[in-house]
C-alpha positions as CSV (number, residue, x, y, z in Angstrom):
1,X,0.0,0.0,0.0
2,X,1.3,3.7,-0.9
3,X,1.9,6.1,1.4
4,X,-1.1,8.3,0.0
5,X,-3.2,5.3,0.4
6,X,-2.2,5.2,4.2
7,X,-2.8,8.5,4.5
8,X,-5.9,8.5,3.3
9,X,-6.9,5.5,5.2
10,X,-5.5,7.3,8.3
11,X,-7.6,10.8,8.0
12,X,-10.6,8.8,7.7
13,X,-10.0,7.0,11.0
14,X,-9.0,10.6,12.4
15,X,-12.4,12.0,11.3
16,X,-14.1,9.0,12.4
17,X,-12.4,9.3,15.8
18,X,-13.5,12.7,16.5
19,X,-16.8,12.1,15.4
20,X,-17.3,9.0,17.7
21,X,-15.5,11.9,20.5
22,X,-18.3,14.4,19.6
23,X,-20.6,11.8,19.9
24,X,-19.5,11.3,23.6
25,X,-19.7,14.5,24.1
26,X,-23.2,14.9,23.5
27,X,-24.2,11.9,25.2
28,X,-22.3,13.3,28.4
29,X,-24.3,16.4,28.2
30,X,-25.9,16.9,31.5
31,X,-23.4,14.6,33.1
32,X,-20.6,17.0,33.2
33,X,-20.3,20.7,32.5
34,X,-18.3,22.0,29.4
35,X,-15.6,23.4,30.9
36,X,-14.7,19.7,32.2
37,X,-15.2,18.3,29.1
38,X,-13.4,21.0,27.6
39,X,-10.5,20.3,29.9
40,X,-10.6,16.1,29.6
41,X,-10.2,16.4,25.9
42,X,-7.0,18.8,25.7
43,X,-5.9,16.9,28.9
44,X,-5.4,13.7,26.6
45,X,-3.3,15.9,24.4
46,X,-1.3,17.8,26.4
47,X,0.6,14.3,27.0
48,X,0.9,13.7,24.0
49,X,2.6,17.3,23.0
50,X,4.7,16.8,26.4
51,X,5.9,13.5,24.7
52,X,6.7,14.6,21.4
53,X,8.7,17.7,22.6
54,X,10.7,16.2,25.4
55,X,11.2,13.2,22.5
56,X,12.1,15.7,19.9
57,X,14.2,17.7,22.4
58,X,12.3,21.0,21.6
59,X,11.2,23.8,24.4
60,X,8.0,23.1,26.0
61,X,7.2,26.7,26.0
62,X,8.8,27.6,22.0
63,X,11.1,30.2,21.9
64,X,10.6,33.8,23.3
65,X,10.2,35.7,20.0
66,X,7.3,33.1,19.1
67,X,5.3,33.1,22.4
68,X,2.7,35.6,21.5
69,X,2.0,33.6,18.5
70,X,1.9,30.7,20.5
71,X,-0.6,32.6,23.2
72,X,-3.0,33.4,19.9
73,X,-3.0,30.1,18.6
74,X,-3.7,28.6,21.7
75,X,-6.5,30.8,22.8
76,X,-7.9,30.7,19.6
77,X,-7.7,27.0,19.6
78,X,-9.3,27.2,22.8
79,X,-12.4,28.7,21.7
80,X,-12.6,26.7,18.1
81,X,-12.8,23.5,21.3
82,X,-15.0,25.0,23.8
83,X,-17.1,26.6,20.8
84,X,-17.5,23.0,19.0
85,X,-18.5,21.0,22.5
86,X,-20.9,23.9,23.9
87,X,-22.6,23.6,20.5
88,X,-22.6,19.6,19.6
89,X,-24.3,19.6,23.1
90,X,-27.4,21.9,21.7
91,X,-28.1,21.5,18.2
92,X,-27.7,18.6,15.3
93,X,-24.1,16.3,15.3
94,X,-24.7,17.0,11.6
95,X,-25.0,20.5,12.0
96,X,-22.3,21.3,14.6
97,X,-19.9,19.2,12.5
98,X,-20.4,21.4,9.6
99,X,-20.2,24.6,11.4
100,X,-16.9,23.4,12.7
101,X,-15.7,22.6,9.5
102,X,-16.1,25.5,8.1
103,X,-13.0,26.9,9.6
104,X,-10.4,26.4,6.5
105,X,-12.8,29.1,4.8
106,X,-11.8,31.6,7.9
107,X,-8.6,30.0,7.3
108,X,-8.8,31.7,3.4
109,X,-10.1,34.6,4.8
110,X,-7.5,35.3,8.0
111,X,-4.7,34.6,5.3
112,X,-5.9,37.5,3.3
113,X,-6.4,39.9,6.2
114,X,-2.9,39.5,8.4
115,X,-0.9,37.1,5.8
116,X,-1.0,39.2,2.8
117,X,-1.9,36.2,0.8
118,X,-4.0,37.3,-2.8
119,X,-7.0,35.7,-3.0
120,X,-8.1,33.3,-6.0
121,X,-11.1,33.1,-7.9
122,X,-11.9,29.5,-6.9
123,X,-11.4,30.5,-3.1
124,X,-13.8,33.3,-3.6
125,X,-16.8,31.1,-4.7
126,X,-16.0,28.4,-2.3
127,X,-16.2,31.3,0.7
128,X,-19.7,32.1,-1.1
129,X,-20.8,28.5,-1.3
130,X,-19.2,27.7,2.4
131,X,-21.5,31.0,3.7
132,X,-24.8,29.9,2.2
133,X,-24.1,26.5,3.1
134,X,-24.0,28.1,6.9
135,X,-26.5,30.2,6.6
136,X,-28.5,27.8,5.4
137,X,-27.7,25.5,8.6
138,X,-28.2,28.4,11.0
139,X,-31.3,29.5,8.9
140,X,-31.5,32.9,11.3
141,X,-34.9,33.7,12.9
142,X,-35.3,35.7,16.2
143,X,-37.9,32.5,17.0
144,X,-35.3,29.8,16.3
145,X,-34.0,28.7,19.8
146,X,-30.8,27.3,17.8
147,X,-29.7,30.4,17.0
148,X,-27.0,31.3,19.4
149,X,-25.5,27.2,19.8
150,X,-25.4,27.6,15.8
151,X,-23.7,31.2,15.8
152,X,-21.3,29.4,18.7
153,X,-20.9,26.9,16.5
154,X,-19.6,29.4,13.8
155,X,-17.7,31.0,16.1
156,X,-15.7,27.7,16.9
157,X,-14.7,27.5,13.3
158,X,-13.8,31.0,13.1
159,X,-11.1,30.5,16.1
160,X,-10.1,26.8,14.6
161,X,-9.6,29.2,11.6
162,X,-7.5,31.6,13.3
163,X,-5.8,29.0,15.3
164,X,-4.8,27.3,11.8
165,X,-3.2,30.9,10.4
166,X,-1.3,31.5,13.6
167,X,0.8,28.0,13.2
168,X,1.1,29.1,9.5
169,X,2.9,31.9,10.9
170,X,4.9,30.0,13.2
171,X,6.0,27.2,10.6
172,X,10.3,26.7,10.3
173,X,9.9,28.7,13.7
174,X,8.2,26.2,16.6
175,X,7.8,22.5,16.0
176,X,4.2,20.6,16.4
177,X,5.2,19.1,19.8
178,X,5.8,22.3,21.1
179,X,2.7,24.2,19.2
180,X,0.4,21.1,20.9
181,X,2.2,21.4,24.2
182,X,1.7,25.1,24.5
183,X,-2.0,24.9,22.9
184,X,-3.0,22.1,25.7
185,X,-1.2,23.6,28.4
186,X,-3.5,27.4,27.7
187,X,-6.6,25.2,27.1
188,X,-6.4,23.0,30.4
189,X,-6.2,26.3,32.1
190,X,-8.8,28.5,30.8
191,X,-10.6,25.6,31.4
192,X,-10.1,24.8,35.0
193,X,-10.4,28.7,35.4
194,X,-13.8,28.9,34.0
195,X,-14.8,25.5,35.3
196,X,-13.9,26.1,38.8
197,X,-16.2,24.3,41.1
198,X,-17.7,23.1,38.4
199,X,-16.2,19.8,37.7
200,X,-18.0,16.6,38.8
201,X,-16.2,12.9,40.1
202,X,-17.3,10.5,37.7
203,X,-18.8,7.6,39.2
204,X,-19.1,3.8,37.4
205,X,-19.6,3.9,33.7
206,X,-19.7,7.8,33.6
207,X,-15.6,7.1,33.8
208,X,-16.0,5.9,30.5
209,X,-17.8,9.2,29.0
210,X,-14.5,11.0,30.1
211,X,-12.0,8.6,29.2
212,X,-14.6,8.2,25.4
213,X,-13.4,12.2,25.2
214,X,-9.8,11.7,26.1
215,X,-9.5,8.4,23.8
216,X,-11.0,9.6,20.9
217,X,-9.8,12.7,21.0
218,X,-5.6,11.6,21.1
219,X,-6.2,9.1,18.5
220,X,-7.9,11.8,16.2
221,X,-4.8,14.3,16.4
222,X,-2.4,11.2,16.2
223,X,-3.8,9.6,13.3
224,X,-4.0,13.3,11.8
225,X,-0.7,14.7,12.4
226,X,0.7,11.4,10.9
227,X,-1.8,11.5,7.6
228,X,-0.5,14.7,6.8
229,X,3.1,13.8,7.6
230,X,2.7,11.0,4.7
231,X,0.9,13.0,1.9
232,X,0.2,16.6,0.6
233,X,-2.0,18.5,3.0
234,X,-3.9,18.9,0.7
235,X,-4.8,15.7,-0.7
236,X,-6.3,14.5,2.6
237,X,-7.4,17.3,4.1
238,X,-10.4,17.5,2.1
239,X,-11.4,13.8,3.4
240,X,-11.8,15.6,6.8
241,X,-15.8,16.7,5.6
242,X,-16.4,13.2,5.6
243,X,-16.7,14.4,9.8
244,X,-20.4,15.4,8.8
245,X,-21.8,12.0,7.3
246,X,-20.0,10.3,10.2
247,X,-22.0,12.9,12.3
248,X,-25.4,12.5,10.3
249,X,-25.3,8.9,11.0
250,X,-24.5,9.0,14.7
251,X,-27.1,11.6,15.1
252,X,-29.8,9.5,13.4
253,X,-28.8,6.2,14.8
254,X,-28.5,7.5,18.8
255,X,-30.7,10.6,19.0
256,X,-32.8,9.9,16.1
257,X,-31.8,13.6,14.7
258,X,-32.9,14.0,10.7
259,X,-31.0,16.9,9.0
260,X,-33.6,19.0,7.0
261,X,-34.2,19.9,3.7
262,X,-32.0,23.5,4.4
263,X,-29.1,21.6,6.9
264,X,-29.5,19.0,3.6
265,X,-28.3,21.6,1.0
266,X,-26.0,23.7,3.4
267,X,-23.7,20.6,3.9
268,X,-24.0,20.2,0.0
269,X,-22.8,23.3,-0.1
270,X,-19.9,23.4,2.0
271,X,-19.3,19.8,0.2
272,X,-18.7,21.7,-3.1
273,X,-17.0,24.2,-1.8
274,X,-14.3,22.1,-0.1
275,X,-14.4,20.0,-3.4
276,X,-14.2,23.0,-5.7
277,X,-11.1,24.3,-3.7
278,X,-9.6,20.8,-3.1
279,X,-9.9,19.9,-7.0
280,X,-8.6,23.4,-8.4
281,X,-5.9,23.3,-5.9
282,X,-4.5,20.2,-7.3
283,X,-5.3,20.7,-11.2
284,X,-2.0,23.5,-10.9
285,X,1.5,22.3,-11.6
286,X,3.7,21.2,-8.6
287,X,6.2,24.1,-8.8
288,X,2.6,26.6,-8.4
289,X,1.2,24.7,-5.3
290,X,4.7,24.5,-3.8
291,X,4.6,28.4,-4.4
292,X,1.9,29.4,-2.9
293,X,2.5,27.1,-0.1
C-alpha cells in the first residue's frame, strides 16, 4: 500500500475518531459541565505534545520571539474546542460538525487579512458557497432557539480558523510538539479557570464518558498529524468533511436527529466548496502549489 493510500486511510480513522468523541460529548451532556469536558479532551493531548517535545528535544514553551504567537494560537484554539462542545451539546451532530468545518474558509479569509496572501477566484466562490451553506444550517430567525449554539458553533470555526493561520505563521519557527504542548497547556487552564467548582467525580460507567473524550480525541490528532506527515495536505485534508456523514449517521442512529431539507443543501454546499477548492488546488503544476504554499 502507498503512502497516500495510508494517509488517506489514516484521515478517515481521524475524522471518524472525533466524530465518535463528539458523539460522547453529547451523550455526556448533563453529566458533566463543558468546561470539564473541555478540559478532559485537551488533557489527553497535552501528553501527547509533552511527549513529542521532550522526544524531539524542543522547548516546551517555543522560543521567546514566538510566544505571542503561540498565546493566539492557543487561545484561539481554545475557543474553536470550547465553541464545538458547547454547540454539539445543543443543536444537530450533523450540523455542529459542519459549522466546525467551516473553519479552513476563515482559514482563506485570516490569510488574506494578516498574511498578505492574494486571493483566488476559486477560493472566492468556495467562501460564497461555504457561507450559504452556513447560513442555510443556522437558517437565522429571532424565533429559532438554535440560533445562538449555531452562531457558537460558527464562532468555533472561526477560532479553529484563526488558530490554523497562527501555526502558519509559526512554521520553520516552533515545531508541532511544542505548538500542541503550548496549545494544551492554555486550554487545560482557561478551562479549570472557567470551570472552577464546576467539575464533577465521575462515578461507574460515567468514567467511561470522560475517558470516550480523552481516547478519541488523542487518537484523532495522532492519526491526523501522521496522515499529513505522509501525503500533501492537501490531498487529505479535504477527506476531513467526511466528519459530517460520520456525524449524520450518529445523530440518526443515537438521537434519532434527521438533517432538514436546508441543513440537507448547506452541507451540500460546504461539500462543493471544499471540493471546488480541493480539486482546483490540485489541477495546478507542482512548482505553483509549492509556491503558494
Amino acid at each position: 500500500m502507498t503512502d497516500r493510500r495510508k494517509a488517506l486511510l489514516l484521515m478517515m480513522l481521524s475524522t471518524a475518531s472525533m466524530s465518535l468523541m463528539q458523539l460522547v460529548v453529547k451523550l455526556s451532556n448533563g453529566v458533566f459541565p463543558l468546561w470539564e469536558q473541555v478540559f478532559v479532551r485537551n488533557f489527553v493531548t497535552l501528553i501527547i505534545g509533552f511527549v513529542m517535545a521532550k522526544q524531539g528535544g524542543m522547548p516546551l514553551f517555543g522560543h521567546k520571539e514566538n510566544r505571542i504567537v503561540l498565546l493566539l494560537r492557543s487561545v484561539l484554539g481554545f475557543i474553536g474546542v470550547a465553541g464545538y462542545f458547547y454547540a454539539t451539546s445543543r443543536i444537530g451532530l450533523a450540523d455542529a460538525s459542519l459549522l466546525h468545518r467551516s473553519s479552513p474558509f476563515f482559514v482563506i479569509i485570516f490569510s488574506v487579512i494578516f498574511l498578505a496572501k492574494p486571493l483566488l477566484l476559486s477560493e472566492l466562490i468556495g467562501l460564497v458557497l461555504a457561507f450559504t451553506g452556513a447560513i442555510l444550517v443556522i437558517n437565522p430567525s429571532f424565533s429559532n432557539l438554535n440560533l445562538g449554539p449555531s452562531l457558537i458553533g460558527l464562532l468555533s470555526a472561526a477560532g479553529a480558523g484563526g488558530a490554523y493561520v497562527a501555526i502558519a505563521a509559526l512554521r520553520g519557527k516552533e515545531k508541532n510538539g511544542t505548538i500542541l504542548f503550548f496549545f494544551s497547556l492554555v486550554s487545560c487552564m482557561l478551562s479549570a479557570i472557567f470551570g472552577f467548582g464546576t467539575f464533577v467525580l465521575p462515578h461507574g460507567s460515567e468514567w467511561l464518558m470522560l475517558a470516550g473524550i480523552g481516547l478519541f480525541a488523542a487518537i484523532g490528532q495522532l492519526t491526523l498529524t501522521q496522515a499529513y506527515k505522509m501525503a500533501n495536505p492537501g490531498e487529505v485534508s479535504v477527506i476531513n468533511y467526511l466528519g459530517i456523514v460520520f456525524s449524520a449517521i450518529l445523530g440518526l442512529v443515537f438521537f434519532r436527529e434527521v438533517p432538514g431539507g436546508r441543513s440537507i443543501i448547506g452541507i451540500l454546499c460546504v461539500f462543493a466548496a471544499a471540493l471546488l477548492i480541493y480539486f482546483l488546488e490540485n489541477s495546478k503544476p507542482v512548482y505553483c502549489r509549492q509556491k503558494s504554499n
